[in-house]
Backbone as numpy.savetxt, mean C-alpha at the origin, in Angstrom:
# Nx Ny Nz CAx CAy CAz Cx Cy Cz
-5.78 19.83 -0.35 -5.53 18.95 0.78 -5.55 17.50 0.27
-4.45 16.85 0.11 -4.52 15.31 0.09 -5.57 14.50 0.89
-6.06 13.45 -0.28 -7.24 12.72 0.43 -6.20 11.21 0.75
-7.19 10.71 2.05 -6.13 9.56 1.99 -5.98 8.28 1.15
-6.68 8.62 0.30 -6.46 7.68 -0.92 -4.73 8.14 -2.05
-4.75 9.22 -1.64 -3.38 10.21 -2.01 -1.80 9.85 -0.83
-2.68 9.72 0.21 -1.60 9.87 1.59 -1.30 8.32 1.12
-2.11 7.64 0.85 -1.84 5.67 0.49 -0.85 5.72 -0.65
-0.95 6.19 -1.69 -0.43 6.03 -2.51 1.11 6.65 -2.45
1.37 8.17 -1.75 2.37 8.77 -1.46 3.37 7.51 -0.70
2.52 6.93 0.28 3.22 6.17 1.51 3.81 4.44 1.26
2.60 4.37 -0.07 3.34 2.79 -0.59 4.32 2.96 -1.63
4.52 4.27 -2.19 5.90 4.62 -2.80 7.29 4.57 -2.32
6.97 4.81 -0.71 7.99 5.32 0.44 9.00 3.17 0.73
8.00 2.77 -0.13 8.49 1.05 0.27 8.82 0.45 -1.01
10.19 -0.39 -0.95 10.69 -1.14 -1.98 9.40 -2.22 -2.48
9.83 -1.75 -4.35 8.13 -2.50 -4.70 8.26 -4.08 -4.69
9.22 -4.70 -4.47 9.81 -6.11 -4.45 10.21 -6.41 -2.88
9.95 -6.67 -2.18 8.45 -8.16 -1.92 6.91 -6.69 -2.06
7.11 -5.68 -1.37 5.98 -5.01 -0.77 4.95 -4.61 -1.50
5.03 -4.03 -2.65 4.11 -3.43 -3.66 3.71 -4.79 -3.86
4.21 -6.39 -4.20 3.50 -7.29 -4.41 2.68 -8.02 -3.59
3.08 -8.14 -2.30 2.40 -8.03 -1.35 1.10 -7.22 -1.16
1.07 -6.07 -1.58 -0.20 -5.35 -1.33 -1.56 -5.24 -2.08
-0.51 -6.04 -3.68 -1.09 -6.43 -4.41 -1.87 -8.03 -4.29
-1.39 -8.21 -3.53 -2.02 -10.23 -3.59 -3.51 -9.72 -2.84
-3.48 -8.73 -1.63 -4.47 -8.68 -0.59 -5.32 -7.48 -1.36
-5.05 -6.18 -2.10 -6.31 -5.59 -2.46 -6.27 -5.56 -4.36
-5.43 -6.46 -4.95 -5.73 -6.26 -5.99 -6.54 -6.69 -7.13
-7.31 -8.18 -6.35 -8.50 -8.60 -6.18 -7.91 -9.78 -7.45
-6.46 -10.20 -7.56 -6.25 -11.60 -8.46 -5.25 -10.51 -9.75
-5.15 -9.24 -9.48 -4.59 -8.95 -10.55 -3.35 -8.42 -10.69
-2.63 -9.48 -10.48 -1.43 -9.08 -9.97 -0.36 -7.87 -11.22
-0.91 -7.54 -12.40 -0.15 -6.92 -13.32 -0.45 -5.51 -13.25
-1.41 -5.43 -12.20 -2.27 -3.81 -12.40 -1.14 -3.33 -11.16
-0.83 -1.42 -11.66 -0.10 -0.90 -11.41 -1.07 -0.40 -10.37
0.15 -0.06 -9.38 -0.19 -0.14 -7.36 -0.70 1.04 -7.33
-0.91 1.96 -8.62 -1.59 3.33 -7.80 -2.86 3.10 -8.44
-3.06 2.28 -9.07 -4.67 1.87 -10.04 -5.34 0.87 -9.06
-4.38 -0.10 -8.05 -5.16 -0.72 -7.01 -5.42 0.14 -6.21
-5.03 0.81 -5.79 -5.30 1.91 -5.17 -6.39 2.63 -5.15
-6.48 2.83 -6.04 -7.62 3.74 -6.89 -9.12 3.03 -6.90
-8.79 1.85 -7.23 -9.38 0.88 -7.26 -9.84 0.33 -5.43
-9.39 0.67 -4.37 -9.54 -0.04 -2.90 -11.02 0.71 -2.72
-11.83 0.12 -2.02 -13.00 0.35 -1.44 -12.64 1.48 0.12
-13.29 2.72 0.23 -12.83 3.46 1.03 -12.52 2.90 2.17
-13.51 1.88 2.77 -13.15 1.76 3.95 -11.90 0.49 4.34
-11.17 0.35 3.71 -9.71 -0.10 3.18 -8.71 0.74 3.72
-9.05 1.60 3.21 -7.87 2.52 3.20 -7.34 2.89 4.56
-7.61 3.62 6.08 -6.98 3.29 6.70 -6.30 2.03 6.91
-6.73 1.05 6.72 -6.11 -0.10 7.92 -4.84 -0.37 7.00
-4.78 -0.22 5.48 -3.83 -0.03 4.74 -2.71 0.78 4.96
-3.08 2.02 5.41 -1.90 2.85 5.98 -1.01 2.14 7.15
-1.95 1.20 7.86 -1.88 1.11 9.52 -0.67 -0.05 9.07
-0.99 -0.75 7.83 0.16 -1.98 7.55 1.53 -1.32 6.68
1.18 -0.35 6.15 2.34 0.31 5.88 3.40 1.06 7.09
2.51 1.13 7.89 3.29 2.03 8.98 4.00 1.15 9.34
3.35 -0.06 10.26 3.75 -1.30 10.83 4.90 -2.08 10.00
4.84 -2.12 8.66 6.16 -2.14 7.62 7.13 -1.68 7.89
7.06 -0.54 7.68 8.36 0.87 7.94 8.82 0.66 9.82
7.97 0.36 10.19 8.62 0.26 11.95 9.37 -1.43 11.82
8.96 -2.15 11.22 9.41 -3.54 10.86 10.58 -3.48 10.34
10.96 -2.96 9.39 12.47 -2.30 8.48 13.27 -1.76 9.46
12.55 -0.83 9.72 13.66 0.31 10.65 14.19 -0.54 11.91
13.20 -1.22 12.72 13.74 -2.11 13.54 14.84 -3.19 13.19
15.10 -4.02 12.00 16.08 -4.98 11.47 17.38 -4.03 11.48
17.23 -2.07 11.19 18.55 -2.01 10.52 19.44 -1.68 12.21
């Protein structure tokens, strides 16, 4: 069963990494902007992780709404 540290990482794949992956990087990657997005990841403090999904979702409804 995927943990949602898995469902995060599956779901910030699902988004172009130029602006977004850098973006996600400025807010949990704690200044390091060269570290790869599934190692910040890895790296997020659990209780992160929903509200992270909640801005990815809010992303993808943001996109889909422009097209």
């Amino acid at each position: 069963m995927p943990t949602l540290r898995d469902k995060l990482k599956e779901a910030i794949h699902t988004l172009p990494a130029d602006p977004y992956h850098n973006t996600f990087k400025k807010m949990y990657a704690e200044g390091d902007m060269d570290m790869d997005i599934d190692t910040v990841i890895d790296n997020m403090p659990q209780d992160k992780l929903k509200w992270a999904i909640t801005q990815i979702k809010q992303t993808h409804r943001k996109i889909l709404r422009k097209l």
